[in-house]
VEXPA-17544 format. One record per residue (C-alpha): residue number from 0; x, y, z. Coordinates in Angstrom, 2 decimals, decimal comma. Example, Ala and Ser with C-alpha at 12.3 -4.5 7.8 and 13.67 -1.06 7.14 Angstrom:
BEGIN
ROFI   resi      east     north        up
ROFI      0     12,30     -4,50      7,80
ROFI      1     13,67     -1,06      7,14
end
This chain:
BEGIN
ROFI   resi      east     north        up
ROFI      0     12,47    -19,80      0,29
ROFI      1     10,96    -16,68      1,16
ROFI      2     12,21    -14,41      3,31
ROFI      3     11,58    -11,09      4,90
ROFI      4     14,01     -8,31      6,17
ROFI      5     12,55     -4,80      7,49
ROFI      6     13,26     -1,39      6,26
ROFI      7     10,97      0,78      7,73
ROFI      8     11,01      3,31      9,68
ROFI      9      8,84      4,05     13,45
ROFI     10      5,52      3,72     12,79
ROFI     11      4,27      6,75     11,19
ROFI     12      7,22      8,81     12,70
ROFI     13      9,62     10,95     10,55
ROFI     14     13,48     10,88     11,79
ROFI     15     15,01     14,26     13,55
ROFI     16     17,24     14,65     10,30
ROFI     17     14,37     14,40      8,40
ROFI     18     12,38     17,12      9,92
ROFI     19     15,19     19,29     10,17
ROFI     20     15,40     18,82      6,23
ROFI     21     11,35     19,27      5,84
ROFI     22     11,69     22,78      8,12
ROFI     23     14,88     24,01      6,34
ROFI     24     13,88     22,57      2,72
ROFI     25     15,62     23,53     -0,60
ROFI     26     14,37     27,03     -1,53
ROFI     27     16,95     27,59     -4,17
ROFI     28     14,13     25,28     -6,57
ROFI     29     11,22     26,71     -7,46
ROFI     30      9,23     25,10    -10,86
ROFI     31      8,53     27,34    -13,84
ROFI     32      5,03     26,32    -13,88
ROFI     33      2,41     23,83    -11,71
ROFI     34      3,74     21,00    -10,52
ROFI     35      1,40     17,79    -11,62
ROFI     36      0,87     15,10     -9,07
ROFI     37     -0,49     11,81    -11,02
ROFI     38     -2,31      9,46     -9,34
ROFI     39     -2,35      6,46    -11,36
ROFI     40     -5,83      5,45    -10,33
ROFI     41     -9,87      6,53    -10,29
ROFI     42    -10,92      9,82     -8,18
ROFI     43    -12,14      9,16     -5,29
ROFI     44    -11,29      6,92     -1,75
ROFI     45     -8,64      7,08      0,65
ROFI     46     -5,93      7,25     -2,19
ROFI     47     -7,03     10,25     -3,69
ROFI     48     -7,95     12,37     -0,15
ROFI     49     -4,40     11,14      0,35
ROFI     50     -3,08     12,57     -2,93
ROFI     51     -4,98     15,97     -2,26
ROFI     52     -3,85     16,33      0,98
ROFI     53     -0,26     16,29      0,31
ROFI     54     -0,51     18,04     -2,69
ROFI     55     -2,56     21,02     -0,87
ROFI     56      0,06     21,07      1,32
ROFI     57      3,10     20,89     -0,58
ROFI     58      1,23     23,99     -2,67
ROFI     59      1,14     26,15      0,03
ROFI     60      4,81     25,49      1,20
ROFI     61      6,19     25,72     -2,66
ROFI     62      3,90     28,79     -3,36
ROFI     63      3,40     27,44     -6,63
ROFI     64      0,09     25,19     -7,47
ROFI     65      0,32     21,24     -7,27
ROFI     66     -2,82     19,88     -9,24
ROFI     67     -3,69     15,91     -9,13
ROFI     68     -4,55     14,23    -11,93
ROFI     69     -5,98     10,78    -12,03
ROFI     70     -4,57      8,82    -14,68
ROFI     71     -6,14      5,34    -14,09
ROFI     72     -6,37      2,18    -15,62
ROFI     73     -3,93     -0,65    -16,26
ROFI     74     -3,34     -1,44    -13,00
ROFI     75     -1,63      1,83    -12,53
ROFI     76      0,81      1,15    -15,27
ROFI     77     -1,05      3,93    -17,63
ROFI     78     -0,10      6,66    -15,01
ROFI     79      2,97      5,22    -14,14
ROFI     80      4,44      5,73    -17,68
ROFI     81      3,30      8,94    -17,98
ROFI     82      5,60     10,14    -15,05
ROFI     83      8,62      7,62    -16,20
ROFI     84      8,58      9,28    -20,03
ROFI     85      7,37     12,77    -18,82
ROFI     86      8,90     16,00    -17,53
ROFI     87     12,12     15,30    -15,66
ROFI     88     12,34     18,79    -14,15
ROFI     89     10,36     18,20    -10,73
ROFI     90      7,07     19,67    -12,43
ROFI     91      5,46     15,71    -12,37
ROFI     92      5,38     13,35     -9,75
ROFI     93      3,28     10,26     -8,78
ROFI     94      1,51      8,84     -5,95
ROFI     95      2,81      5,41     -6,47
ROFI     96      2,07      2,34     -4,66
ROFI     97      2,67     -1,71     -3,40
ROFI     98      1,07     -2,12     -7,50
ROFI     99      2,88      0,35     -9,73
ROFI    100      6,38      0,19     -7,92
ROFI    101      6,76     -3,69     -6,47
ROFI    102      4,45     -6,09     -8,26
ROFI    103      3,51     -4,92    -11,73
ROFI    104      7,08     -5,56    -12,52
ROFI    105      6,25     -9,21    -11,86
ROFI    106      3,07     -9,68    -13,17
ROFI    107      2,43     -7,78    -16,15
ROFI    108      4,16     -8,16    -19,24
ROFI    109      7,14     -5,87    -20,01
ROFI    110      6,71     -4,80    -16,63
ROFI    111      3,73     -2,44    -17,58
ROFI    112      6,29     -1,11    -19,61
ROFI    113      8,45      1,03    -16,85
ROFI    114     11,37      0,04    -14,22
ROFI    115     10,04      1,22    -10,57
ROFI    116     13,88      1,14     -9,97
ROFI    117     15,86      2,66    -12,87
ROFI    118     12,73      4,91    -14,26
ROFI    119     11,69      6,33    -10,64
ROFI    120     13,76      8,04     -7,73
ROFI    121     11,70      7,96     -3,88
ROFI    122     10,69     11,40     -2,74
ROFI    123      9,09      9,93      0,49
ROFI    124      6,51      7,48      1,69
ROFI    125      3,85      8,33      3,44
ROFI    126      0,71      6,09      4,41
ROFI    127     -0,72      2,09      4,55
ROFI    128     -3,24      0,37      3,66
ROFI    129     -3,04     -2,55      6,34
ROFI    130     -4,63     -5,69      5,02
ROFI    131     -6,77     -7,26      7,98
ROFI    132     -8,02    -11,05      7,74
ROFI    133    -11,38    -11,58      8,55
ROFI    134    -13,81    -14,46      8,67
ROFI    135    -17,81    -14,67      8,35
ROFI    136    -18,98    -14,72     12,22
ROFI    137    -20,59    -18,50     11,73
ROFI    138    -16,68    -20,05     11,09
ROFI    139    -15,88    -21,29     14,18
ROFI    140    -12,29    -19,53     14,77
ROFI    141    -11,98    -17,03     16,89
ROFI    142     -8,02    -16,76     16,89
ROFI    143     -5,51    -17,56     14,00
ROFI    144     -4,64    -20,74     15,45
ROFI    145     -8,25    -21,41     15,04
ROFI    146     -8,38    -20,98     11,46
ROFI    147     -5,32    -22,80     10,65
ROFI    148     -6,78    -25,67     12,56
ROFI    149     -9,91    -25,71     10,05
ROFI    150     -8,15    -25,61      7,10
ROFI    151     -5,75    -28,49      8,69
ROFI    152     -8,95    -30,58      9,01
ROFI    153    -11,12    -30,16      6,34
ROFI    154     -8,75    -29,10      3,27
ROFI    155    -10,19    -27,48      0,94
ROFI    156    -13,36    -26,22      2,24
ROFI    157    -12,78    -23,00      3,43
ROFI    158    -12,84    -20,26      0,48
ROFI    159    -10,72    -17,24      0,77
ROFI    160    -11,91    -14,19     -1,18
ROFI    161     -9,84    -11,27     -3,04
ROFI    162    -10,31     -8,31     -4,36
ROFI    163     -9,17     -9,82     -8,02
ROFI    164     -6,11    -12,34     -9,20
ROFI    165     -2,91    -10,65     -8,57
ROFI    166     -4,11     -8,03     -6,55
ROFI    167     -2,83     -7,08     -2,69
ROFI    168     -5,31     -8,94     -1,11
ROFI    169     -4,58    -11,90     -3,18
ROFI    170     -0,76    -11,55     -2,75
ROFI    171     -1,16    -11,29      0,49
ROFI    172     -3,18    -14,71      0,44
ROFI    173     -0,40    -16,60     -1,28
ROFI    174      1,54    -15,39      1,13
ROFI    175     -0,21    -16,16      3,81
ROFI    176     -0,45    -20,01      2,65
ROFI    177      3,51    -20,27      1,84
ROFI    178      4,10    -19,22      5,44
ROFI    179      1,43    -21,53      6,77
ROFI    180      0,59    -24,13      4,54
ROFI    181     -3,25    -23,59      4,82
ROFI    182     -5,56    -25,09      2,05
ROFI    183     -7,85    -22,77      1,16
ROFI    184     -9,88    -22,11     -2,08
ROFI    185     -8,98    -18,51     -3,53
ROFI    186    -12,15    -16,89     -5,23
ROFI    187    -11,25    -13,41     -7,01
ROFI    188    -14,00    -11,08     -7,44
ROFI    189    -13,36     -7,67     -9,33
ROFI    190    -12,82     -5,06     -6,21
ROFI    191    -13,84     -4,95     -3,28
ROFI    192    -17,57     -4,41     -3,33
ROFI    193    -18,44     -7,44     -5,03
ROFI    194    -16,13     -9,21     -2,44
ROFI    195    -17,75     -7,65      0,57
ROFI    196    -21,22     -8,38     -0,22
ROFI    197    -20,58    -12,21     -1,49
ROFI    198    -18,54    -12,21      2,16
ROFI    199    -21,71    -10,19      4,11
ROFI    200    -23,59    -12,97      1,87
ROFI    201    -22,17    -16,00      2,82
ROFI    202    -20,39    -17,26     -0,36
ROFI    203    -17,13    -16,81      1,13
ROFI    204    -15,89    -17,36      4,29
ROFI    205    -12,69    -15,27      4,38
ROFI    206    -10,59    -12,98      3,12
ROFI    207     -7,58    -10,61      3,38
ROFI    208     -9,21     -6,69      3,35
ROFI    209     -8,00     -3,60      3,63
ROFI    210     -9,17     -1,68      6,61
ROFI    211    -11,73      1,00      5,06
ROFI    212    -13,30     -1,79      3,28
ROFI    213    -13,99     -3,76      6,62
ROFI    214    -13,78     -1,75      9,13
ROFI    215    -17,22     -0,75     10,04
ROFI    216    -18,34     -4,54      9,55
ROFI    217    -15,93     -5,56     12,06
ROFI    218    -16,85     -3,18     14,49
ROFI    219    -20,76     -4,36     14,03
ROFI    220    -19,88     -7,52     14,47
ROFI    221    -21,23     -8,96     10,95
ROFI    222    -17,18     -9,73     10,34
ROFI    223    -15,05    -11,34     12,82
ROFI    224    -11,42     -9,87     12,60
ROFI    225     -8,65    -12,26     13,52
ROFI    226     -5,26    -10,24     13,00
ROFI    227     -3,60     -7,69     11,22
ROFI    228     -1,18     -8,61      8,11
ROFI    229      1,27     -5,69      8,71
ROFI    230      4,63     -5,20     11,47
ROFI    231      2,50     -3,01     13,29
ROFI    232     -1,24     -2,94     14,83
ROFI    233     -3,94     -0,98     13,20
ROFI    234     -4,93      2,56     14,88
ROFI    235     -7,79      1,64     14,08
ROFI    236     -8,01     -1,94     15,71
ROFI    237     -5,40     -1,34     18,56
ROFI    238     -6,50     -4,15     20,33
ROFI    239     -6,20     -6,94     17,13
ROFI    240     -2,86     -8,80     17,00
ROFI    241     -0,48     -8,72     14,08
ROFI    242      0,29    -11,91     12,42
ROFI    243      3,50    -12,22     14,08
ROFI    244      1,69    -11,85     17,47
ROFI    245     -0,80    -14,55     16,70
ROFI    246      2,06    -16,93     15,58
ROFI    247      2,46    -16,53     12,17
ROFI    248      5,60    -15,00     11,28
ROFI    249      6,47    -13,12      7,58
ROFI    250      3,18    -12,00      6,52
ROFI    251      3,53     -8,40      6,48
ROFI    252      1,62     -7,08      3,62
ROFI    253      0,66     -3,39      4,14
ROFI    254     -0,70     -1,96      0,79
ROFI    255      1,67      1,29      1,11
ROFI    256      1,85      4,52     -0,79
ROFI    257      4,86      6,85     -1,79
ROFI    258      5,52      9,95     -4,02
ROFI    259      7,83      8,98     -6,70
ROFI    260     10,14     11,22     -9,50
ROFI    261     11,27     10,20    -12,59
ROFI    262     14,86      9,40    -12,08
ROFI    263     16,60     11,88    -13,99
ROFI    264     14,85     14,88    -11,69
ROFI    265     17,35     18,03    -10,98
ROFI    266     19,38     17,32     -7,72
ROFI    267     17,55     20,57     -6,28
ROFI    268     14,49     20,14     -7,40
ROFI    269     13,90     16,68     -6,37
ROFI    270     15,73     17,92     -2,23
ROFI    271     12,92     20,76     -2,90
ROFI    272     10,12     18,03     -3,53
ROFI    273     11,63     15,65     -0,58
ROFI    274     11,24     18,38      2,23
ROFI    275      7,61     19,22      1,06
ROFI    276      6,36     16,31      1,40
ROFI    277      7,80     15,08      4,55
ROFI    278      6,76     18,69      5,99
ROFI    279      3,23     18,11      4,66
ROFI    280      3,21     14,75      6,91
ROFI    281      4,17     16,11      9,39
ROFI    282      1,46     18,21     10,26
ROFI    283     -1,53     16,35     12,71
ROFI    284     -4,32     17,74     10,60
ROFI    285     -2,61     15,62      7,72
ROFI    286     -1,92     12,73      9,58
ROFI    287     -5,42     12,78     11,49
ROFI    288     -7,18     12,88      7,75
ROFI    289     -5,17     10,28      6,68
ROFI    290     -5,64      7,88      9,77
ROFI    291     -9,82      8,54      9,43
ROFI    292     -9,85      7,49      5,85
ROFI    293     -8,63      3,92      7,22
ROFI    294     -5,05      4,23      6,49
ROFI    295     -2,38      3,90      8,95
ROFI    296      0,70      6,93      8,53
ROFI    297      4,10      5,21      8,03
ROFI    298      6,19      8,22      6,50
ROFI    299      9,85      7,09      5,21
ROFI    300     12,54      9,42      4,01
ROFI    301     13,86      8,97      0,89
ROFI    302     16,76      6,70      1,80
ROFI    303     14,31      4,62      3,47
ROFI    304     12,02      4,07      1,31
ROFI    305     14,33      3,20     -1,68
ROFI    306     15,79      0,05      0,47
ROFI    307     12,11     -1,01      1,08
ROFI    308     11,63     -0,58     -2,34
ROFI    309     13,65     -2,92     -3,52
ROFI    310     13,13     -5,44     -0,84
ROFI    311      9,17     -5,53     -2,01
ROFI    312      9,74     -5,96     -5,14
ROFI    313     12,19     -9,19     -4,34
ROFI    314     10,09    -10,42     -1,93
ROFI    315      6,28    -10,23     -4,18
ROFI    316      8,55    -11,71     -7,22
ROFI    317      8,91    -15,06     -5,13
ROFI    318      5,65    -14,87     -4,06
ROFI    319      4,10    -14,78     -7,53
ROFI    320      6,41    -17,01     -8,90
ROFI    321      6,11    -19,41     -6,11
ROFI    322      2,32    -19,60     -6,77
ROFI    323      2,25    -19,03    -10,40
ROFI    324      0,16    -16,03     -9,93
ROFI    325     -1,08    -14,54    -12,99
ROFI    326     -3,13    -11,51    -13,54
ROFI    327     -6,53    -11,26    -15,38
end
């Protein structure tokens, strides 16, 4: 049976402790030469301005550079092992995410050929991607209840599009159905572009998105949004109900993103690493940046994080095995 229990912090709030730690920090660590920040997938989108702001940040507070580099492909896995065999002295890190850290380890073989858990300590999370459900404005449901009345009547006939087979939006699908029992037709397209315009097009009907990739359709009225899949509302839709508000409880399926170490990091250098980055979110240029690229702040400590963690990564295993998910 799956089951859901919350680790997360305030929404987008860091802790007292934690800020104390962030302004006092760990100066006794400095690294010998840049510190690398991999991000595990293509330049460019709200991951990477997310990536370059913290790492602009963290450079200015460590007085030593912090360079991205985009190491894609794989599903993240490529980048991912890079950091888990690489430098173990705080000079690489890795903007990791729901993918690398809590589902490739279910869905790929070997893993992807790393253990989020034994190959990885948490230096801090920091933002979501909050998965939205829409529907084309000609289905006649206006409210969740709506919806799950259509697929209750005419099984089958209502398609549900993804942004590819085994990826968030298609998790978060499965999920979606286990909770509910809804019958509808999955149809994976390969990112979200191709999704949006078959959805804009009327091959599909609807789909779990994240909010950049719908937002501005929503608001023009060319999507209809019906709730958010996350604990908490979208700053960007503050008037659209979470799941659990519409009735629907135990779909929370925020695409989230973290800075990760390779486990056997110095003691120092990895406190060092922790107070820069939750110093760097806690600035409101930072967090204003992040919340206009269409992601939602949610910054967790260390501790934090690493119990949510592990929770994910339990909870997307019984998805996928559940509904026999595989990837492409």
């Amino acid at each position: 049976m799956l089951t859901r229990r919350h680790a997360l912090a305030l929404p987008g709030l860091i802790s007292m402790p934690a800020v104390a730690r962030a302004q006092g920090g760990s100066p006794d660590w400095t690294p010998t030469r840049p510190v690398v920040l991999v991000v595990p997938y293509p330049a460019g989108g709200p991951t990477d301005v997310l990536a370059r702001m913290v790492a602009g940040e963290m450079a200015k507070d460590l007085g030593t550079p912090v360079v991205v580099e985009n190491v894609a492909g794989g599903g993240g896995s490529i980048g991912s092992r890079r950091v888990a065999t690489g430098p173990a002295d705080g000079t690489q890190i890795m903007l990791a995410s729901n993918q690398t850290h809590a589902t490739n380890i279910s869905l790929l073989p070997d893993g992807g050929g790393y253990d989020p858990v034994k190959d990885f300590v948490p230096v801090a999370g920091l933002a979501d991607l909050q998965h939205i459900l829409v529907v084309r404005p000609d289905v006649p449901a206006t409210t969740v209840a709506e919806l799950l009345g259509l697929t209750k009547a005419r099984p089958g006939a209502i398609t549900c599009a993804s942004t590819g087979q085994g990826s968030a939006s298609h998790l978060t699908l499965e999920l979606f159905r286990a909770r509910t029992g809804a019958d509808m037709v999955h149809v994976p397209y390969r990112g979200s572009s191709p999704m949006l315009n078959d959805l804009l097009g009327g091959h599909v009907q609807v789909s779990f998105a994240t909010a950049p990739t719908v937002l501005t359709q929503v608001q023009t009225g060319r999507l209809r949004a019906l709730a958010v899949a996350s604990p908490r509302r979208s700053p960007h839709l503050p008037d659209l109900p979470t799941l659990a508000e519409a009735g629907v409880q135990g779909v929370e399926a925020d695409a989230w993103f973290g800075l990760f170490a390779p486990a056997a990091v110095p003691a120092l250098a990895l406190a060092r690493l922790r107070a820069l980055a939750l110093a760097a979110m806690a600035r409101e240029p930072v967090r204003a940046r992040t919340t206009e690229v269409g992601m939602a702040v949610n910054v967790r400590d260390a501790d934090a994080m690493g119990a949510f963690l592990k929770e994910d990564i339990a909870r997307w295993a019984e998805v996928i095995r559940v509904a026999q998910v595989k990837p492409e």
